[in-house]
PDB file of N, CA, C and O in Angstrom:
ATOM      1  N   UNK A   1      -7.042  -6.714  -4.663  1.00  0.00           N
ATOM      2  CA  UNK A   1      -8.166  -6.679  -5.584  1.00  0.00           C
ATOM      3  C   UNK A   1      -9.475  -6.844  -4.812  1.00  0.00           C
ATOM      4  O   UNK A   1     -10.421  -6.058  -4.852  1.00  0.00           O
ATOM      5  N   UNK A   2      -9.416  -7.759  -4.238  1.00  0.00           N
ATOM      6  CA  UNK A   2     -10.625  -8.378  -2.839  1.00  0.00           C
ATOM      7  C   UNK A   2     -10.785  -7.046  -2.404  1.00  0.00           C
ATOM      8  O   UNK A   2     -11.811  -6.398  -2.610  1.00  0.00           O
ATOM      9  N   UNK A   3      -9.721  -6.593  -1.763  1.00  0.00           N
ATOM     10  CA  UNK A   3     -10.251  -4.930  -0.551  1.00  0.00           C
ATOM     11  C   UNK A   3     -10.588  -3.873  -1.647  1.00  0.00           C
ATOM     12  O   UNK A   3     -11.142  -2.883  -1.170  1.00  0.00           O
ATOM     13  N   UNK A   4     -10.400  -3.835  -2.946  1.00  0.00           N
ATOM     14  CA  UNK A   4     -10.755  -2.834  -3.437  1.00  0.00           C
ATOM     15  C   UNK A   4     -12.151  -2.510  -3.815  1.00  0.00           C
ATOM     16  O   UNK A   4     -12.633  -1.383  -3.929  1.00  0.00           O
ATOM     17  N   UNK A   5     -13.053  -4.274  -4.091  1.00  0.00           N
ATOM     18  CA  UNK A   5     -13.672  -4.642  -4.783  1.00  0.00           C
ATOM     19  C   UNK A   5     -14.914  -3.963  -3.821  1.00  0.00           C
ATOM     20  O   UNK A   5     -15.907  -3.319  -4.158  1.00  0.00           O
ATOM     21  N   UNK A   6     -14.350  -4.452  -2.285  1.00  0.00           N
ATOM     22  CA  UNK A   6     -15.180  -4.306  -1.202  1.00  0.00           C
ATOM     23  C   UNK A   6     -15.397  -2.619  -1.277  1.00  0.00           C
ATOM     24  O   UNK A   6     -16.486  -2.049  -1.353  1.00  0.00           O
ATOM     25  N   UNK A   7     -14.575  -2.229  -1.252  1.00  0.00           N
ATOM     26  CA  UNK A   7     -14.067  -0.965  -1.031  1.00  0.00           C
ATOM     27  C   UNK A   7     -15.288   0.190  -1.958  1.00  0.00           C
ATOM     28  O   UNK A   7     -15.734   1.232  -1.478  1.00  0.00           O
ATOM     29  N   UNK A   8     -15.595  -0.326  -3.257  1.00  0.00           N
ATOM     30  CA  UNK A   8     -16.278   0.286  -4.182  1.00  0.00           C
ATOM     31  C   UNK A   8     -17.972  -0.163  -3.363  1.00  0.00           C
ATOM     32  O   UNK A   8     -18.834   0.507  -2.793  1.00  0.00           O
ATOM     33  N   UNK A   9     -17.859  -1.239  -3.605  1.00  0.00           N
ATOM     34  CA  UNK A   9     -19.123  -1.589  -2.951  1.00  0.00           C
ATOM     35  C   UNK A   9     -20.096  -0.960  -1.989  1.00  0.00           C
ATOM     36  O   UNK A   9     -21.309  -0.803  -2.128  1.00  0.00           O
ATOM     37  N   UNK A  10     -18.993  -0.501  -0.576  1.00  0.00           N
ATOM     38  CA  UNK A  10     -18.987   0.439   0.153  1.00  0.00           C
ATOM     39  C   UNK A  10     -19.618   1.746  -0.418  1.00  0.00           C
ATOM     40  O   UNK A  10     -20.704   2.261  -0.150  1.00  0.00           O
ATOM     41  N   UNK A  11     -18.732   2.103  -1.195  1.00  0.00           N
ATOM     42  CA  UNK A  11     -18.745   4.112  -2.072  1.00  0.00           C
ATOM     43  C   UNK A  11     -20.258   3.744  -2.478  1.00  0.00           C
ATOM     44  O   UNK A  11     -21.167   4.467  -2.072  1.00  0.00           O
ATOM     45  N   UNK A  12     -20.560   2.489  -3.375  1.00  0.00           N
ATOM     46  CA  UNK A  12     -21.735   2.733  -4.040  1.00  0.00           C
ATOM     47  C   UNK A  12     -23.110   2.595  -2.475  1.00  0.00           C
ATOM     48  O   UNK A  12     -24.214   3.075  -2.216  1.00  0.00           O
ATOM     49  N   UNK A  13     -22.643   2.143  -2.168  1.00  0.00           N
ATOM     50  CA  UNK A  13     -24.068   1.801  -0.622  1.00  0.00           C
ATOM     51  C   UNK A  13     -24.247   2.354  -0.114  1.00  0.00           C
ATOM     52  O   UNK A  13     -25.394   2.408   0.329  1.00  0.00           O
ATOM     53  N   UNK A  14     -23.280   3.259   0.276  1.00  0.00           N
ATOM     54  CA  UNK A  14     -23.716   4.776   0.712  1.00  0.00           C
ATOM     55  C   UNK A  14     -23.269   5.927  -0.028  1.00  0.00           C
ATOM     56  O   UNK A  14     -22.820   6.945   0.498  1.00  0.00           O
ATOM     57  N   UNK A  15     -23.389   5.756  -1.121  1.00  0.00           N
ATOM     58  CA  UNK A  15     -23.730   7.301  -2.252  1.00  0.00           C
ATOM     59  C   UNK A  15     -22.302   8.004  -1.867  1.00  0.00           C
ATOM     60  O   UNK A  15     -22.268   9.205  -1.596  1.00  0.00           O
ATOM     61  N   UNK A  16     -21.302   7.312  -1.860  1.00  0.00           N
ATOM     62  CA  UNK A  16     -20.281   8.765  -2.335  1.00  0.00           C
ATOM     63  C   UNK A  16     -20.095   8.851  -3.558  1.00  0.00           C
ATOM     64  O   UNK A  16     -19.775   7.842  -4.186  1.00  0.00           O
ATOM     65  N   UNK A  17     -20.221   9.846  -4.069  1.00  0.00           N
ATOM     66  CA  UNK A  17     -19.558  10.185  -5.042  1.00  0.00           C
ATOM     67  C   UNK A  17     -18.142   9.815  -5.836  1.00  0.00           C
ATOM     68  O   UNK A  17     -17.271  10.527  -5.337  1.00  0.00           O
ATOM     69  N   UNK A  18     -17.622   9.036  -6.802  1.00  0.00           N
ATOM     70  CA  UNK A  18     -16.499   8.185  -6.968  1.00  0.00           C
ATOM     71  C   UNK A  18     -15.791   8.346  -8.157  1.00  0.00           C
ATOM     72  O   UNK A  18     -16.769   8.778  -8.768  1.00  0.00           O
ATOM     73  N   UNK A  19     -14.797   8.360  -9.102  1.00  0.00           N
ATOM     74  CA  UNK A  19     -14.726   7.669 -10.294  1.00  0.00           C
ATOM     75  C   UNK A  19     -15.095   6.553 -10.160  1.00  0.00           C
ATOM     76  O   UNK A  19     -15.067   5.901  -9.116  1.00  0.00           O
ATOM     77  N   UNK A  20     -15.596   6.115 -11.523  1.00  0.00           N
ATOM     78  CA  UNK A  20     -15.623   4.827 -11.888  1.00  0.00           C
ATOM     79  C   UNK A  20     -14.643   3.677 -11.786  1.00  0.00           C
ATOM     80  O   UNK A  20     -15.187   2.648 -11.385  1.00  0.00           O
ATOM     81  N   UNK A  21     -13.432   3.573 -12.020  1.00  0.00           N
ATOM     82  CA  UNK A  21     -12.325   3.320 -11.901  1.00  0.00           C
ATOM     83  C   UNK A  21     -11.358   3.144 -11.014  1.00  0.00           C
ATOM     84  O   UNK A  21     -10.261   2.593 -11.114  1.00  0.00           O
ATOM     85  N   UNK A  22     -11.975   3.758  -9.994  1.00  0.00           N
ATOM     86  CA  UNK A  22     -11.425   4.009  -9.003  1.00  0.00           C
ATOM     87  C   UNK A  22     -10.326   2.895  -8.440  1.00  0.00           C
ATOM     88  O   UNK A  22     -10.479   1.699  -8.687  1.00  0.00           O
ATOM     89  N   UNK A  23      -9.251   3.373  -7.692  1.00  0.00           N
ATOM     90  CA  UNK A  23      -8.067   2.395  -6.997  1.00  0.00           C
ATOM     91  C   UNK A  23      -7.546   2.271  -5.611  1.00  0.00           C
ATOM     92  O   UNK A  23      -6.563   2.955  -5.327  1.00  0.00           O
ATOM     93  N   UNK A  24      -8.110   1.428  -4.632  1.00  0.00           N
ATOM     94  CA  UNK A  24      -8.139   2.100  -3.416  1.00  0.00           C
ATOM     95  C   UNK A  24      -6.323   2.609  -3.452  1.00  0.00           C
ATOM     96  O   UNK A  24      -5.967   3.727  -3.078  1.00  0.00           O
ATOM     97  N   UNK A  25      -5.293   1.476  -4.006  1.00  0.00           N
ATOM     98  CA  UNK A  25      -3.730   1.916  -3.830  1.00  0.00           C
ATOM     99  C   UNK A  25      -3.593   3.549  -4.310  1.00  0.00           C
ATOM    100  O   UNK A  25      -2.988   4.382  -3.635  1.00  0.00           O
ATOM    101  N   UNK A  26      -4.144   3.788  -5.362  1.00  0.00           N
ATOM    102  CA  UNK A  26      -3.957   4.884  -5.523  1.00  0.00           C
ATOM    103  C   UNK A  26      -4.074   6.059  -4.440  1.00  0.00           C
ATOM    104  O   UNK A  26      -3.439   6.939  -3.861  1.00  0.00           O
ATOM    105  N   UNK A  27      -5.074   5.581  -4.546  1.00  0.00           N
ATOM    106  CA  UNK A  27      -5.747   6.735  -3.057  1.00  0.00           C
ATOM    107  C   UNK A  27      -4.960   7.002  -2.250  1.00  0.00           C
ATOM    108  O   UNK A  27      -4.565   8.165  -2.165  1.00  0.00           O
ATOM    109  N   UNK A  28      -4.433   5.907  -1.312  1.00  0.00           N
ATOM    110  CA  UNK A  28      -3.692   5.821  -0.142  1.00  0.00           C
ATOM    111  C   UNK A  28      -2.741   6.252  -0.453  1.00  0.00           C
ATOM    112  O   UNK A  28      -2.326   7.163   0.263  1.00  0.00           O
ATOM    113  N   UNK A  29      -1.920   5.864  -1.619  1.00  0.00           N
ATOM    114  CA  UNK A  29      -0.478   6.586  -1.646  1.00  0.00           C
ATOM    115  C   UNK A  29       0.041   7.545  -2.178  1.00  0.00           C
ATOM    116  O   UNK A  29      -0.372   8.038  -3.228  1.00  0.00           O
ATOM    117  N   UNK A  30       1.289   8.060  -1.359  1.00  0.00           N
ATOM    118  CA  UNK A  30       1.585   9.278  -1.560  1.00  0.00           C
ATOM    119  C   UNK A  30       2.804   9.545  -2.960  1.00  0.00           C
ATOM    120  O   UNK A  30       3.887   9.378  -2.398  1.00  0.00           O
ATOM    121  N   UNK A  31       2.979   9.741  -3.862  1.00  0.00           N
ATOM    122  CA  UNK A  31       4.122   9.482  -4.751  1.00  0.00           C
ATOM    123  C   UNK A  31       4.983  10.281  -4.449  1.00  0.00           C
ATOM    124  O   UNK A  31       5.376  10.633  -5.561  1.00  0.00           O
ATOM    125  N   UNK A  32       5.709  10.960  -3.546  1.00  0.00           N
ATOM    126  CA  UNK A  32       6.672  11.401  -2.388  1.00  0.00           C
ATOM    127  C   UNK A  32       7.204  10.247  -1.942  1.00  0.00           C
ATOM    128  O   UNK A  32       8.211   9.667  -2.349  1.00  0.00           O
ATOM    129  N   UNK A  33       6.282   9.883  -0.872  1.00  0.00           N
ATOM    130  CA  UNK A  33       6.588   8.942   0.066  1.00  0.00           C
ATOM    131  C   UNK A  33       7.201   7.647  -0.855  1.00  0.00           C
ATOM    132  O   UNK A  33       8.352   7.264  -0.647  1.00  0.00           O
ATOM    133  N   UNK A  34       6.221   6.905  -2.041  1.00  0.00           N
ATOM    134  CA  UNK A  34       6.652   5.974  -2.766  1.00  0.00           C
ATOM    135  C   UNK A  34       8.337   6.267  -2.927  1.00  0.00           C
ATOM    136  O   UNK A  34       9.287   5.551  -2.611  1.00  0.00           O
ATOM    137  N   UNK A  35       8.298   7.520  -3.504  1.00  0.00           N
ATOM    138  CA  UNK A  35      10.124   7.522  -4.092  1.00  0.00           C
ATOM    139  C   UNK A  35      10.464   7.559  -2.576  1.00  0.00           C
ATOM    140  O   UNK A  35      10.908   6.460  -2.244  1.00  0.00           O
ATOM    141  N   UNK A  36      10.441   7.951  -2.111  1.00  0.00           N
ATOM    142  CA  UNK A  36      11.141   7.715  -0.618  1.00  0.00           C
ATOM    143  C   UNK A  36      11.560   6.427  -0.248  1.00  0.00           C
ATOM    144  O   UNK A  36      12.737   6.229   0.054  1.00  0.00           O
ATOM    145  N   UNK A  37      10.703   5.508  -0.241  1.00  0.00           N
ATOM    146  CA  UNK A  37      10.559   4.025   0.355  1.00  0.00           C
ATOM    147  C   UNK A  37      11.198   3.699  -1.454  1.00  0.00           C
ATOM    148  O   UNK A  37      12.162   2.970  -1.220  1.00  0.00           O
ATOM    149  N   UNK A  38      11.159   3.808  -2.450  1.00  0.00           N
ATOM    150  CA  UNK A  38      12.322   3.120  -3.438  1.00  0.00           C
ATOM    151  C   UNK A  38      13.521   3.201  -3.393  1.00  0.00           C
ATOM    152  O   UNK A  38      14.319   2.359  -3.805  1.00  0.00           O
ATOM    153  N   UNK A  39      13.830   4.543  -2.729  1.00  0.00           N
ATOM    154  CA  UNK A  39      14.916   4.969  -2.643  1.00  0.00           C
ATOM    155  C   UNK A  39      15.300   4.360  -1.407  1.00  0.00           C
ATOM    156  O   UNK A  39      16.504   4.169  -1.574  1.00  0.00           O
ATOM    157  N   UNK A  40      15.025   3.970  -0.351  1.00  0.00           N
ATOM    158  CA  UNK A  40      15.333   3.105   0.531  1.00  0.00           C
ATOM    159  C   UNK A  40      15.344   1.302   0.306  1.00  0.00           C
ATOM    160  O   UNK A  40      15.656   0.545   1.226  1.00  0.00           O
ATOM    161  N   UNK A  41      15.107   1.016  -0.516  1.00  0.00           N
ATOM    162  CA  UNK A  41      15.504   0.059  -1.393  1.00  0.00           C
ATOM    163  C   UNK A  41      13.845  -0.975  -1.429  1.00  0.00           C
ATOM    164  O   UNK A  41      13.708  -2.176  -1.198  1.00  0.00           O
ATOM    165  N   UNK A  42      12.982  -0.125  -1.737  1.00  0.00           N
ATOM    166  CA  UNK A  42      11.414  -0.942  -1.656  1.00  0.00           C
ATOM    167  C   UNK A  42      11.241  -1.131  -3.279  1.00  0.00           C
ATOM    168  O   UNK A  42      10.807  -0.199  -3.958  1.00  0.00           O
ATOM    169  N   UNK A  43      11.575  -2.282  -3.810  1.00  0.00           N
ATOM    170  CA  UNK A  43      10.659  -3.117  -4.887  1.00  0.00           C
ATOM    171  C   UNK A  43       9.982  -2.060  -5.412  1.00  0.00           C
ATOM    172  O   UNK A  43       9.542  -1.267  -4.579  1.00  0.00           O
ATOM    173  N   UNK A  44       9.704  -1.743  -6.955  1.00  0.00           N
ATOM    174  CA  UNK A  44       8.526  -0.662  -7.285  1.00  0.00           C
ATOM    175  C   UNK A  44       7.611  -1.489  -7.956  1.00  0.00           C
ATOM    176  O   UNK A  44       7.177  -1.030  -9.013  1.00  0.00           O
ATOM    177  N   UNK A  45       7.151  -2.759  -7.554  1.00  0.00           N
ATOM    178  CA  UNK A  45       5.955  -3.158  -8.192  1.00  0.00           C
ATOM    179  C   UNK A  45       5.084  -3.031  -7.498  1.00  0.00           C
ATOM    180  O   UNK A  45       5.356  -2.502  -6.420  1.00  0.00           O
ATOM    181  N   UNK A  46       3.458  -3.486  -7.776  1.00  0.00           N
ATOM    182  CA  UNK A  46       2.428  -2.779  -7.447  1.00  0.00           C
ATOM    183  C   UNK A  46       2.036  -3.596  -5.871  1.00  0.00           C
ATOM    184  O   UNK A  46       1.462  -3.168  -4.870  1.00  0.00           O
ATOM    185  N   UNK A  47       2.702  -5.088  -6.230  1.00  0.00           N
ATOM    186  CA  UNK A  47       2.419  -5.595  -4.181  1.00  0.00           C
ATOM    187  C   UNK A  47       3.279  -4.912  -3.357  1.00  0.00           C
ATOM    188  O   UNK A  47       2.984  -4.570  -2.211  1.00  0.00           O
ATOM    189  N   UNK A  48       4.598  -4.647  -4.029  1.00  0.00           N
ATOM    190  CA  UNK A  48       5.516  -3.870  -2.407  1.00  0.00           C
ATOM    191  C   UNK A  48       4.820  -3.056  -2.684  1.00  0.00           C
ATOM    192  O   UNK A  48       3.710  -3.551  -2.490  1.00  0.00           O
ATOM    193  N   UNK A  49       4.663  -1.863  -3.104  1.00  0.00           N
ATOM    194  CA  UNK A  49       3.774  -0.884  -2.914  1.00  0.00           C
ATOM    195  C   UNK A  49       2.644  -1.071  -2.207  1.00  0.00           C
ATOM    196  O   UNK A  49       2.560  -0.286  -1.263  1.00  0.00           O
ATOM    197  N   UNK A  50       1.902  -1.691  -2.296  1.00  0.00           N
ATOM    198  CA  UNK A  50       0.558  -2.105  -1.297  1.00  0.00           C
ATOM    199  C   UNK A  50       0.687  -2.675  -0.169  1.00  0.00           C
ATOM    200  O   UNK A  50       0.067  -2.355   0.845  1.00  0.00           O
ATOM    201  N   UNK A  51       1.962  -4.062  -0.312  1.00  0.00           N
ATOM    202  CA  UNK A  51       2.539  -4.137   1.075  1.00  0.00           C
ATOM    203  C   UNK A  51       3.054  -2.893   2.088  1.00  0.00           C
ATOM    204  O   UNK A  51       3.000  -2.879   3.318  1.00  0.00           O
ATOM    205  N   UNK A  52       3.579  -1.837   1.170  1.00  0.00           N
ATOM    206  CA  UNK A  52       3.992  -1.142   2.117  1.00  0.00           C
ATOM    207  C   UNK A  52       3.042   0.001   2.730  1.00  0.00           C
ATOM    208  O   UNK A  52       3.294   0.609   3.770  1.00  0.00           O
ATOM    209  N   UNK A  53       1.861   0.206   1.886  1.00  0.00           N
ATOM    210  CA  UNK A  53       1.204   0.749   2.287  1.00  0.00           C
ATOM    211  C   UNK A  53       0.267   0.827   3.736  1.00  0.00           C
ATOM    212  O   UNK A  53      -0.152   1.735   4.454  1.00  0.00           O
ATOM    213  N   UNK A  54       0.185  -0.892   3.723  1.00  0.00           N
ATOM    214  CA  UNK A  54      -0.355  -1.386   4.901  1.00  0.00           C
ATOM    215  C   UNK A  54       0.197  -1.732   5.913  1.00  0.00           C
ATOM    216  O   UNK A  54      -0.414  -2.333   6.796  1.00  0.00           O
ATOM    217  N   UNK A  55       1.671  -1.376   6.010  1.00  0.00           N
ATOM    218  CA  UNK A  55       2.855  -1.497   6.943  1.00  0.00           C
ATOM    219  C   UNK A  55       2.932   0.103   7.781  1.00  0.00           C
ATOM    220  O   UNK A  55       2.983   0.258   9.001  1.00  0.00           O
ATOM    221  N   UNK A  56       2.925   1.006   6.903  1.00  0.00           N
ATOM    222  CA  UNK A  56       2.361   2.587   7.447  1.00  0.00           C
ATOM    223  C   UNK A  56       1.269   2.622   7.722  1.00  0.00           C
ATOM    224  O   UNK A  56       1.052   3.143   8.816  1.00  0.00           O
ATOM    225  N   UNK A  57       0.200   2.186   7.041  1.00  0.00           N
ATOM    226  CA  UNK A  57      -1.034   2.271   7.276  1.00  0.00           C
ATOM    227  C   UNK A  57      -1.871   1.470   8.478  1.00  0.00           C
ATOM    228  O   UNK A  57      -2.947   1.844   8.944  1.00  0.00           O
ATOM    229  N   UNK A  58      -1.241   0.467   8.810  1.00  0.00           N
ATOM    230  CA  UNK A  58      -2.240  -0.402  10.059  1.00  0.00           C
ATOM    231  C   UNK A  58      -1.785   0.063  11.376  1.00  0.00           C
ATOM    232  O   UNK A  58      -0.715   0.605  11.652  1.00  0.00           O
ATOM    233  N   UNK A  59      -2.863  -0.263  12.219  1.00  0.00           N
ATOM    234  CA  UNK A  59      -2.492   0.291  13.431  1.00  0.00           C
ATOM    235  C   UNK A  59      -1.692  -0.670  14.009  1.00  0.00           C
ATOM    236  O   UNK A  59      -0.610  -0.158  14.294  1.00  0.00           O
ATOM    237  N   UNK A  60      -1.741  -1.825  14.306  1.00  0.00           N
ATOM    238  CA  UNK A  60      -0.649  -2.848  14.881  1.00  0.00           C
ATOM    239  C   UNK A  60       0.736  -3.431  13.609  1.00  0.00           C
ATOM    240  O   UNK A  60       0.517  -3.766  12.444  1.00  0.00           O
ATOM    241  N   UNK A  61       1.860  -3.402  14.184  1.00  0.00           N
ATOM    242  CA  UNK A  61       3.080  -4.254  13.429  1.00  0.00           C
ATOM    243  C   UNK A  61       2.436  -5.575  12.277  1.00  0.00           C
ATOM    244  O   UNK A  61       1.688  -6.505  12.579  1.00  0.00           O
ATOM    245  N   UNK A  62       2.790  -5.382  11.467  1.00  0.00           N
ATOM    246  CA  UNK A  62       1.678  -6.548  10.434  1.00  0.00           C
ATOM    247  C   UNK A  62       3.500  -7.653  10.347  1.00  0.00           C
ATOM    248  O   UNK A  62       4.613  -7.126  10.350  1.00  0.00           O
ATOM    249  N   UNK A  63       3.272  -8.910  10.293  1.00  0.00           N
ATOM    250  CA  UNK A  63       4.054  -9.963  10.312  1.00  0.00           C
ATOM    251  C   UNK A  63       4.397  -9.922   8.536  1.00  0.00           C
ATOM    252  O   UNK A  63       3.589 -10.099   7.625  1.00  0.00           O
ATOM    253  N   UNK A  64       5.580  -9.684   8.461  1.00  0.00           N
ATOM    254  CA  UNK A  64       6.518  -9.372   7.099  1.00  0.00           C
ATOM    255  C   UNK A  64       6.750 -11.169   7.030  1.00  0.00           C
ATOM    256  O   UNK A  64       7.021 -11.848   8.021  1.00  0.00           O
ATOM    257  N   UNK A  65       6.547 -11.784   5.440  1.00  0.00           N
ATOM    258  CA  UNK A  65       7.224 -12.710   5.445  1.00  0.00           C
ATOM    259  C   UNK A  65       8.117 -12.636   4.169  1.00  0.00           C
ATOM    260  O   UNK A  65       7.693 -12.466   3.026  1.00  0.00           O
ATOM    261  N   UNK A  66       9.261 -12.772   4.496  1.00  0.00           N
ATOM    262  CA  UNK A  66       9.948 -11.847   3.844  1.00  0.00           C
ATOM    263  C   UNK A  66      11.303 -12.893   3.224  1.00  0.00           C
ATOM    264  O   UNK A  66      12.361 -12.528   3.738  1.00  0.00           O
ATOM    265  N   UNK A  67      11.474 -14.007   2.316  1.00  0.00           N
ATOM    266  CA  UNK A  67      12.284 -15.168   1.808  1.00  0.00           C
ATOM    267  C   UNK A  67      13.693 -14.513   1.203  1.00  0.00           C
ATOM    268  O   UNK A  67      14.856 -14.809   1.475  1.00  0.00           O
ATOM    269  N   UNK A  68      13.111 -13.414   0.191  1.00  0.00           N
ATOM    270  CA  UNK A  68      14.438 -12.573  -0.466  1.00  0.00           C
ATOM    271  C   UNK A  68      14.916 -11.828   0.590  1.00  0.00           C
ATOM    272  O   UNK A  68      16.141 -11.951   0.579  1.00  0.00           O
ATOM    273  N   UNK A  69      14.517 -11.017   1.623  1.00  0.00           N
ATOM    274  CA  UNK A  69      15.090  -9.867   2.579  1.00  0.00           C
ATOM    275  C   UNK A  69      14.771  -8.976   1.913  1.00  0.00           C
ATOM    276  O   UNK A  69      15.485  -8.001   2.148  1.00  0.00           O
ATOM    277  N   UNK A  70      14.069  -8.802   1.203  1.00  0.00           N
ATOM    278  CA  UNK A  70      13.814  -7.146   0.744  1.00  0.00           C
ATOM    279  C   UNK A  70      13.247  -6.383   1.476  1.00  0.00           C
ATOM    280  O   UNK A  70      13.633  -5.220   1.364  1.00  0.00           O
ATOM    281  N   UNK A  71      12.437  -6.570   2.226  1.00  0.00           N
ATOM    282  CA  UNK A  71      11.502  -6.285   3.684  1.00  0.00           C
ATOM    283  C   UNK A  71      12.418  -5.925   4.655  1.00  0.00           C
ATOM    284  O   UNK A  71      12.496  -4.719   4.887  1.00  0.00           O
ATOM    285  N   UNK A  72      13.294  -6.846   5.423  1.00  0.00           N
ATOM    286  CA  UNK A  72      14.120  -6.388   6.333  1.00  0.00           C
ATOM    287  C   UNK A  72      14.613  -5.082   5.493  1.00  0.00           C
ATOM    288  O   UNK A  72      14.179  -3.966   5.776  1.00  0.00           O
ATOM    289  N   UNK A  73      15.573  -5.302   4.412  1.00  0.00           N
ATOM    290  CA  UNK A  73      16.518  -4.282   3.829  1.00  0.00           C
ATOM    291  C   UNK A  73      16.103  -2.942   4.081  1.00  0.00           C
ATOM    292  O   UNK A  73      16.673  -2.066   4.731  1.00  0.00           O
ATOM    293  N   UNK A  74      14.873  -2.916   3.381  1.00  0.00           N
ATOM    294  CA  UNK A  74      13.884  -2.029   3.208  1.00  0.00           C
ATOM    295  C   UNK A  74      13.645  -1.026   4.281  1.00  0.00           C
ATOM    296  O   UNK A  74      13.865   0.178   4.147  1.00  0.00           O
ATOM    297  N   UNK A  75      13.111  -1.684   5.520  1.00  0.00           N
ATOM    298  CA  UNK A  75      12.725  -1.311   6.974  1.00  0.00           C
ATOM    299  C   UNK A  75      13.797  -0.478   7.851  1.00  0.00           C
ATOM    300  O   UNK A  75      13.574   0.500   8.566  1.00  0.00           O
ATOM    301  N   UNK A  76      15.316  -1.291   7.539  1.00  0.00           N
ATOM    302  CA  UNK A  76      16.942  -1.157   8.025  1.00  0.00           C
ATOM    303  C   UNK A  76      16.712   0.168   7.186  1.00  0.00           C
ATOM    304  O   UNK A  76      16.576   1.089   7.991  1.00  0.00           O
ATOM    305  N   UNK A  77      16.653   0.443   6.391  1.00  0.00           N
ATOM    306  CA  UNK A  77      17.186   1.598   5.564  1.00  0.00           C
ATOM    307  C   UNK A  77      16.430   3.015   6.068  1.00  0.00           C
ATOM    308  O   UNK A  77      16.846   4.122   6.409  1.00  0.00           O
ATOM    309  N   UNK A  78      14.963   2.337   5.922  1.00  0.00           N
ATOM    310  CA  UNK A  78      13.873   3.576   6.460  1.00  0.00           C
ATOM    311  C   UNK A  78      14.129   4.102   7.693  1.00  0.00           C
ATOM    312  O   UNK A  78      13.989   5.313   7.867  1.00  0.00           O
ATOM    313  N   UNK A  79      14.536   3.275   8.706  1.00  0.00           N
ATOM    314  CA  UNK A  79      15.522   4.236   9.960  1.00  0.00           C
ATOM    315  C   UNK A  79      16.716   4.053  10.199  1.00  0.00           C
ATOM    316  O   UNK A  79      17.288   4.738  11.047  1.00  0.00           O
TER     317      UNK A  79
END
């Protein structure tokens, strides 16, 4: 919510053009890829989804803390 909030802030300060509404998750993700990573056993609520977004998306390994294993599972499956 924080990065999105920033995120708009941004669009409006330098004049891009936006919906109103706008969602940075949306943006970023691909609904391909989503069923892909469900089908590899990723949670379909809206934090694994964003968690996972930023797991493809960052340039360095981001530290999973992960109590259920859904994360490991998840990762094991994707390769």
């Amino acid at each position: 919510k924080k990065l999105n909030d920033e995120w708009i802030k941004k669009l409006i300060e330098f004049k891009v053009p936006h919906t109103p509404d706008i969602d940075l998750p949306a943006v970023l993700k691909d609904p391909v890829k989503m069923r892909e990573w469900n089908l590899a056993g990723l949670p379909s609520d809206s934090l694994s989804e964003s968690n996972a977004i930023i797991v493809f998306k960052a340039r360095r390994w981001p530290l999973l803390i992960d109590p259920q294993g859904q994360a490991v599972k998840w990762i094991k499956n994707m390769y």
